[in-house]
C-alpha positions as CSV (number, residue, x, y, z in Angstrom):
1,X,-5.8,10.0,27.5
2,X,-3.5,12.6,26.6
3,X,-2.3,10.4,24.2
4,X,-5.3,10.6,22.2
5,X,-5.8,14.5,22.2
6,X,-2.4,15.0,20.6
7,X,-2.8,12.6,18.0
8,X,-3.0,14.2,14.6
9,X,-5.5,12.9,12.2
10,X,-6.8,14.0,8.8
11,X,-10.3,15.1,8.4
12,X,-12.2,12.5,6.2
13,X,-11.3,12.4,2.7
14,X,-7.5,13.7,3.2
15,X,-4.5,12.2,3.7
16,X,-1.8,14.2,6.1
17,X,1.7,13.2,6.2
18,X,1.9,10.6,8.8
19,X,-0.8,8.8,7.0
20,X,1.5,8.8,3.9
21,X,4.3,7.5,5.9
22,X,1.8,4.5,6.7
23,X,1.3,3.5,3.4
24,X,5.1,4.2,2.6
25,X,5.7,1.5,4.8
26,X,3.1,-0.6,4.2
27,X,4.0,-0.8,0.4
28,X,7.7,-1.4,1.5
29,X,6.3,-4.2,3.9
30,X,3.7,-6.1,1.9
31,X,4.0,-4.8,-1.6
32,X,7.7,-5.1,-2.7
33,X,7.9,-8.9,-1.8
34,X,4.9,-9.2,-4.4
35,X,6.8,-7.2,-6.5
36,X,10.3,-9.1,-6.6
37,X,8.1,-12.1,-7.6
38,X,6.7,-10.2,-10.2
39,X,9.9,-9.4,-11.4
40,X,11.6,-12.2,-10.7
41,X,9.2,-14.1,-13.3
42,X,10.2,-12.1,-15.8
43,X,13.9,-12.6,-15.3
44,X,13.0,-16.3,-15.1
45,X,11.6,-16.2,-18.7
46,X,8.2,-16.5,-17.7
47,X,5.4,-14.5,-20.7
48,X,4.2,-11.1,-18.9
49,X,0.5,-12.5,-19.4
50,X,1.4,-15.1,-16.9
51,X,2.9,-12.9,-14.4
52,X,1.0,-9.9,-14.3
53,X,-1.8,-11.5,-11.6
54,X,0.9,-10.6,-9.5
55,X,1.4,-7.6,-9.8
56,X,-2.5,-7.1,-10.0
57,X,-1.9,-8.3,-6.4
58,X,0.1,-5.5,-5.4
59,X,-1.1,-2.9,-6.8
60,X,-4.8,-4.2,-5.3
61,X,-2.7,-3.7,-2.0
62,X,-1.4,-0.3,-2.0
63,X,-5.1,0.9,-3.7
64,X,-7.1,-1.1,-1.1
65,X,-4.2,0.6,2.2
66,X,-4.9,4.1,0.1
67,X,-8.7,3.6,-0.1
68,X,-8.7,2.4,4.0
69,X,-6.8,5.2,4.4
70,X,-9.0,8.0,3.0
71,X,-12.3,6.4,4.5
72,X,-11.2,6.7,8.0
73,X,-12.8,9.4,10.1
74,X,-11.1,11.4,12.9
């Protein structure tokens, strides 16, 4: 139980820094592998129209992990 009493959480709304750690590694987890096929279209030739649903994709990710992130409540 102590566990939970020293745990430090940001009022509603706010973001502290272990919450930005969180979605550091949770773009570095899901976002960049979206992001390298993203790229990796373009260096295949492949028209920016084409590949920019994927990197709609991740940027929905990081906005949707930001968004969880602020409507949490301590």
């Amino acid at each position: 139980m102590e566990l939970l009493s020293t745990a430090k959480v940001a009022p509603q709304g706010k973001l502290n820094i272990d919450d930005l750690k969180k979605i550091g590694l949770n773009i570095l987890i899901f976002t960049s592998p979206a992001l390298a096929v993203f790229f990796g279209q373009l260096a295949a030739g492949v028209n920016w129209k084409v590949a920019l649903p994927v990197a709609l994709l991740a940027l929905w990710g990081i906005l949707a992990d930001l968004f969880k992130k602020l409507k949490q409540t301590p």
